[in-house]
C-alpha positions as CSV (number, residue, x, y, z in Angstrom):
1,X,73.3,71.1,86.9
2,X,76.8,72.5,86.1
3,X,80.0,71.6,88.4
4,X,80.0,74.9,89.8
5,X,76.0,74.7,91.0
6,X,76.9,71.4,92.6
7,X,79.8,72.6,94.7
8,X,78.1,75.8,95.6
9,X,75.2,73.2,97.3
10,X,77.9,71.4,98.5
11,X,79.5,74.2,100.5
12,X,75.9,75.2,101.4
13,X,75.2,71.8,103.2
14,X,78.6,71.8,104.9
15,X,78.2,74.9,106.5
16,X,74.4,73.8,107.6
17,X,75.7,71.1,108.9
18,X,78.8,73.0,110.7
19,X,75.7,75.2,112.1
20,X,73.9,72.4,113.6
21,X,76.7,70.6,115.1
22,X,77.7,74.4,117.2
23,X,73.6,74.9,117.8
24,X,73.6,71.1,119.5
25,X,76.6,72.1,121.4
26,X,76.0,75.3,122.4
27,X,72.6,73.7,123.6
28,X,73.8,70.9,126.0
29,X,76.9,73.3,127.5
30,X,73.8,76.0,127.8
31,X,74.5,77.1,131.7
32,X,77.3,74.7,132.2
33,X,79.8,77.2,131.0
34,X,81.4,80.5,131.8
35,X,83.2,83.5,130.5
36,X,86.4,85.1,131.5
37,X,89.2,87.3,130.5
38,X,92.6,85.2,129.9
39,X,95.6,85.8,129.0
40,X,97.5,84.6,125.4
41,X,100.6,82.6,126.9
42,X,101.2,80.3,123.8
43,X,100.4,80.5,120.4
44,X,101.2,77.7,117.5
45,X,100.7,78.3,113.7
46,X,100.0,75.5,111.5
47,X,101.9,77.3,108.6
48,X,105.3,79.4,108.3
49,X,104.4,82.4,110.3
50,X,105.3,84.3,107.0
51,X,102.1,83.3,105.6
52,X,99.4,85.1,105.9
53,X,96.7,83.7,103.3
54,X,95.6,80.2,104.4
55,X,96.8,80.4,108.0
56,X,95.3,80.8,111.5
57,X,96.2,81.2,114.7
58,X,96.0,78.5,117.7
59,X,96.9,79.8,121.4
60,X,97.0,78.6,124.7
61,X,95.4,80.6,126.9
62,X,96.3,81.5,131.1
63,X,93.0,82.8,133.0
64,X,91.7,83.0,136.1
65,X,88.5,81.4,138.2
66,X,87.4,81.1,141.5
67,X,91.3,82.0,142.6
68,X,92.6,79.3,140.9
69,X,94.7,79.9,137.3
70,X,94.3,77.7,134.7
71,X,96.3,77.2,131.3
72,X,93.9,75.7,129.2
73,X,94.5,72.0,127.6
74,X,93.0,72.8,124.5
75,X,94.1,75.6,122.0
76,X,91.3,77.7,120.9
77,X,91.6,79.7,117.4
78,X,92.3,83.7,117.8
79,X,92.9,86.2,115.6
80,X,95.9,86.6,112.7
81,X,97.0,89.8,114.8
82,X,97.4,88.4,117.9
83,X,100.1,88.3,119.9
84,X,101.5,86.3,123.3
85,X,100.1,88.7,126.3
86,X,97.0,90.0,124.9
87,X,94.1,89.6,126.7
88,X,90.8,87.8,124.5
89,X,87.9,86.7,126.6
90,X,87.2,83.0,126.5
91,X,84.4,80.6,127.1
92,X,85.1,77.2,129.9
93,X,83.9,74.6,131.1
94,X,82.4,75.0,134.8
95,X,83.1,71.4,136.1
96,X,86.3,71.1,134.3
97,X,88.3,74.8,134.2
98,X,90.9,74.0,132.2
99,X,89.0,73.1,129.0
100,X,87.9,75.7,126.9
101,X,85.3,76.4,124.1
102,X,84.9,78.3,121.1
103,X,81.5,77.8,119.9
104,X,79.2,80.8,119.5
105,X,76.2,82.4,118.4
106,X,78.1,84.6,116.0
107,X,80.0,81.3,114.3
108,X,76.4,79.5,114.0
109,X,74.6,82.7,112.6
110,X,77.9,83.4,110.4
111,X,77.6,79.8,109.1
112,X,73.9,79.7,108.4
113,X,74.8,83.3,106.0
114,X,77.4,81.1,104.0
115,X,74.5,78.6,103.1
116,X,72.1,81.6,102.6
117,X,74.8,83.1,100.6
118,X,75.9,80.0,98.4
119,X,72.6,78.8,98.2
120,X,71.5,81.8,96.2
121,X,74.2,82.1,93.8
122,X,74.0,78.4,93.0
123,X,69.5,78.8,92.7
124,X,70.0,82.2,90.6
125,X,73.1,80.9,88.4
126,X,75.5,83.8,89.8
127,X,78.9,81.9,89.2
């Protein structure tokens, strides 16, 4: 088995695992979490905002529940063209507001396709 075959497993098995972890979370938050609209008051990125390859976004969002705005204590990823004021709809905590959530069907299903995906080209010697 070639270097190449091994890391393609490799990538396969960390994005299983990355799967699982956001399945077993989504699980025990299941009904003890909501949605709402908030607002982008903060963002922080890890590289020079020049970059654009190999960079992401982290913000801070401002929302609204029950009345009562929140500015979340936890930074949740958002999107390269995203900007401070722009509204994104975001996923917290029902007992504690103010913490927020990112995992999703879409990141587990996403996940599971990189393993399909690398699992394949590593089983029918595509690299």
């Amino acid at each position: 088995m070639g270097k190449d075959t091994v890391f393609l497993y490799a990538i396969a098995a960390v994005a299983v695992c990355f799967a699982l972890v956001n399945a077993l979370l989504l699980l025990v938050k299941r009904g003890k979490t909501a949605q709402t609209i908030g607002t982008i008051s903060s963002i922080k990125m890890p590289n020079a905002e020049t970059a654009k390859a190999r960079n992401s976004k982290w913000a801070e969002i401002t929302y609204t529940v029950d009345g009562k705005t929140y500015r979340s204590k936890n930074r949740i990823q958002v999107s390269m063209a995203s900007q401070i004021g722009d509204s994104v709809t975001v996923r917290y905590d029902m007992e504690h507001p103010e913490k927020l959530y990112s995992f999703s069907d879409s990141r587990i299903i996403a996940s599971l396709l990189v393993a399909a995906i690398c699992v394949l080209a590593a089983f029918f010697k595509l690299v």
